[in-house]
VEXLOTI-578770 format. One record per residue: x, y, z of N, C-alpha, C in turn. Coordinates in steps of 0.1 Angstrom, whole numbers, plus 5000, padded with zeros to 4 digits. Example, Ala and Ser with C-alpha at 12.3 -4.5 7.8 and 13.67 -1.06 7.14 Angstrom:
BEGIN
513249435078512349555078513249675078 512849785071513749895071512950005079 
This chain:
BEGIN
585793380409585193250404584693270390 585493210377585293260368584293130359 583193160356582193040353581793040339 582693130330582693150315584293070309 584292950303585692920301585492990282 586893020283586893070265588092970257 587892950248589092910244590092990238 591492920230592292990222591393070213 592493200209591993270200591893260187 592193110180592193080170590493010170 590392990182588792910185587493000185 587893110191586693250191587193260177 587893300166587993330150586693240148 587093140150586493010144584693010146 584593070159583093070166582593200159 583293280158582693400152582093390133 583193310127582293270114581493200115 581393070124580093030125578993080129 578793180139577593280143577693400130 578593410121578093470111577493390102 577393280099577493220091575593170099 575493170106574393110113573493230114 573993390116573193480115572393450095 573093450085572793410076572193370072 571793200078570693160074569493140080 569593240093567693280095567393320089 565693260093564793260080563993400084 563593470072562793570074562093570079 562293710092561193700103561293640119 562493560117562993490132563393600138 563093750138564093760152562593820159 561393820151560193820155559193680160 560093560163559193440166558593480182 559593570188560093550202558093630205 557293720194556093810195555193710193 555593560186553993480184553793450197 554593390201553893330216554393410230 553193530236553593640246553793570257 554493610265554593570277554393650286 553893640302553493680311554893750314 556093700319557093740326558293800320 559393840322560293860312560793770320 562693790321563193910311563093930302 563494040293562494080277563294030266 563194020256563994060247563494230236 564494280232563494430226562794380215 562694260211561394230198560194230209 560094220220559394190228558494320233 559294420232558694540243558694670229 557394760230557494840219558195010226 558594970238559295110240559995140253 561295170255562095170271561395210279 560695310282560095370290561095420299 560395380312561295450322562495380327 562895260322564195180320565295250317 566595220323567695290322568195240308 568995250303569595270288571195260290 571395120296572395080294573094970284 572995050274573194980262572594850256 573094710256572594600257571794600263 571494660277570694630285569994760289 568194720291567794810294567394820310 567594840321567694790335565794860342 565194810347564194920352564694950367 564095090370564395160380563595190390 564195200400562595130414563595280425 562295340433562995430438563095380451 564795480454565895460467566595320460 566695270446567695200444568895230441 569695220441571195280438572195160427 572495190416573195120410574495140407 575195090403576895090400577094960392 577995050385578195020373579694980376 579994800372581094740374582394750362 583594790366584294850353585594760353 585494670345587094590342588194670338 589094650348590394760348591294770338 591694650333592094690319591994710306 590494710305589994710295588994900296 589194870305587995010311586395020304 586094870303584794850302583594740309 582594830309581794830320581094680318 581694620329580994450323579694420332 579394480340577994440351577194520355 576094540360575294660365574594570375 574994670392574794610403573794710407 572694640411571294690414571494670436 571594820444571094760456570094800463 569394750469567794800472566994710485 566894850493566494770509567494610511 568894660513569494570521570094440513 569694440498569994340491570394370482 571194310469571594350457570994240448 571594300432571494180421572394250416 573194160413574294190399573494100383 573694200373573094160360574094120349 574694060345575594050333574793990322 575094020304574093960298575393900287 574693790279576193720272575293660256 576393680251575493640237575493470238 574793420229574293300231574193160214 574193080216574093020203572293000199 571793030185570293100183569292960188 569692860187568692720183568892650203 570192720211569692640223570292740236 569792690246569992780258571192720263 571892800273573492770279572992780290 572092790299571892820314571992690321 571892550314572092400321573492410320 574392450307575392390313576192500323 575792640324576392750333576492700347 575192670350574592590362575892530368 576092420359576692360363578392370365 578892430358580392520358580192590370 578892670372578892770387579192680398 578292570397578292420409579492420412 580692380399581592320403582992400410 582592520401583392650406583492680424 582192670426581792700442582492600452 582492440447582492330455584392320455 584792360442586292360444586892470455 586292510456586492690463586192610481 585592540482585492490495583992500504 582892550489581792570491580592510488 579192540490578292380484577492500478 576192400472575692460463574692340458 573292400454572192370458571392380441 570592330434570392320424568592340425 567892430427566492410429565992510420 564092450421563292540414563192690417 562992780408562692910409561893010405 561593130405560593170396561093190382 562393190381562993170364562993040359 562892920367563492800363564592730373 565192680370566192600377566992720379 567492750393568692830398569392780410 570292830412571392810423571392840436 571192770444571792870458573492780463 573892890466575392880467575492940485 576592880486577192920496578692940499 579293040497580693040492581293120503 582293070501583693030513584393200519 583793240529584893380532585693390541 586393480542587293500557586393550566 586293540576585493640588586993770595 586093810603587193910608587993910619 587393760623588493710636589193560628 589593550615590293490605589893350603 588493320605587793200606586893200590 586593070590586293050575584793040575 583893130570582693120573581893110557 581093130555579893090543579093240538 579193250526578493390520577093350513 575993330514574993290507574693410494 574793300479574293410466573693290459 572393340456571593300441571793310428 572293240423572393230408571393170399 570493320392569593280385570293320370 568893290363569393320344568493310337 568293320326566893370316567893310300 567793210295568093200278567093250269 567193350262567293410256566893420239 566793470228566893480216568593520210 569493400211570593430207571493560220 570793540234571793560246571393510258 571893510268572093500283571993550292 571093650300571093710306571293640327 572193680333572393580347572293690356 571893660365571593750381572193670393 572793780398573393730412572793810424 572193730435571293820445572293760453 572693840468573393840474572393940485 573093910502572393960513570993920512 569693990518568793930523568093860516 568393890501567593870491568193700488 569093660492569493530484569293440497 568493440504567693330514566193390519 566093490517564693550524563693570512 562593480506562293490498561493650491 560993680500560093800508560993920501 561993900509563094040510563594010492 563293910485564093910470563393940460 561593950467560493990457560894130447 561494170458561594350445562894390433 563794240439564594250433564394120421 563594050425563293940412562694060403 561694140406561094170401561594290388 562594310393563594440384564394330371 564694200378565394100368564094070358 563094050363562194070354562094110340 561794230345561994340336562694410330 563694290328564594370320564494360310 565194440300565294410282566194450280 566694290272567794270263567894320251 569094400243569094460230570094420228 570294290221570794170217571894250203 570994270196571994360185571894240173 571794270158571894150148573994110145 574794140153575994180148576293990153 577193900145577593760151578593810163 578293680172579093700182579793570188 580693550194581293390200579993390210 579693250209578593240220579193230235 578993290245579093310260580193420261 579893530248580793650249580193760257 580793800267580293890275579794050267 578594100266578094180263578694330268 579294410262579694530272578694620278 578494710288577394770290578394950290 576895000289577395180290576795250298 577595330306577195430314575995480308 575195550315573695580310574695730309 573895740294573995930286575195900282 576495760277577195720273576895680262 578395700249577995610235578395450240 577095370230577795210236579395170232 580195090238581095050235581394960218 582594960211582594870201583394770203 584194810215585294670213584694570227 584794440227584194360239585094340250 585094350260586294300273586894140266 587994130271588793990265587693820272 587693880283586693780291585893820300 584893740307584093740315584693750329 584193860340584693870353584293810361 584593750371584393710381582793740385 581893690388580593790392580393840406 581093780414580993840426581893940429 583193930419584194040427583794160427 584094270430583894420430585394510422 584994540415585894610404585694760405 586394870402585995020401584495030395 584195150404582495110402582195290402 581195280392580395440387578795420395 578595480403576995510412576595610411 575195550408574095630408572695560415 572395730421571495690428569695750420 568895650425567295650419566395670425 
């Protein structure tokens, strides 16, 4: 279920001199607006936080680490770069992907709704409610069972806009109906922090991530994966 559309490649040329051209004319000091007014919750951006700490160091993204969690790192096959970081912990997960963004507005209304439509063509429904981030998803999407009957997968689709990105979470198992059981995993999406980078980018370009004790990547995967599929995966346990 692919909820990032891109266009021709003549159209990303196109989008990329405009986000350079738009990097340009901030005004001195914007990538520090995000410190005048603090906020209680994240997710972060790194103008935000004065130091990783005990956060994983996954390139763009800095993940925090909660113990007996186990993560894996999602790896696009042809490109052999790491597009997701899948957090699982007491019985539940969150997948994290983060996407660059246009600087002056948030993309999470219209994602929302591409997810909506994605899910309901699939043969699935989907639910538009408040959250502790704002407006998020509950979904219910379409699987085989194992006696070849068509049954229902419940996943939350939350998101955070950003300073020029997009950060989205996908909770799946107990955590994406049991609100209780999603406390420890909201709480990791939290805390995350984004390292956005000053470099222009097409806006809703998927950010690459890096194995932790890895150099970051320079070239970007062609598109955005699927968020639910499961692709070759590197684990580690915390």
């Amino acid at each position: 279920m692919s909820v990032f559309r891109r266009g021709k490649r003549g159209g990303d040329q196109a989008s990329v001199a405009e986000a350079a051209n738009e990097a340009g004319r901030e005004e001195p000091g914007a990538a520090e607006t995000s410190q005048a007014t603090p906020r209680e919750r994240g997710p972060w951006d790194s103008t935000e936080v004065t130091a990783r700490g005990r956060r994983i160091d996954l390139g763009p993204l800095w993940l925090p680490g909660r113990e007996g969690m186990e993560l894996r790192m999602e790896v696009e096959k042809s490109s052999k770069l790491v597009t997701a970081a899948a957090v699982q912990l007491n019985g539940s997960a969150l997948q994290v992907q983060v996407f660059a963004a246009p600087r002056r507005e948030g993309i999470w209304d219209e994602i929302r709704a591409e997810i909506g439509e994605s899910v309901t063509k699939q043969g699935g429904s989907v639910d538009d409610l408040p959250g502790p981030f704002g407006r998020e998803l509950l979904a219910r999407l379409p699987v085989r069972t194992a006696e070849g009957r068509t049954g229902h997968r419940p996943a939350r689709f939350i998101g955070h806009d950003g300073p020029r990105w997009f950060l989205r979470g996908v909770l799946t198992g107990k955590a994406a109906v049991d609100p209780e059981a999603a406390r420890e995993l909201e709480d990791v999406f939290a805390d995350v922090v984004v390292v956005r980078g000053t470099e222009p980018r097409v806006p809703r370009e998927l950010l690459a991530l890096t194995v932790p004790g890895q150099r970051r990547p320079v070239a970007p995967p062609e598109a955005a994966t699927d968020p639910l599929a499961r692709g070759p995966e590197i684990t580690e346990i915390h």
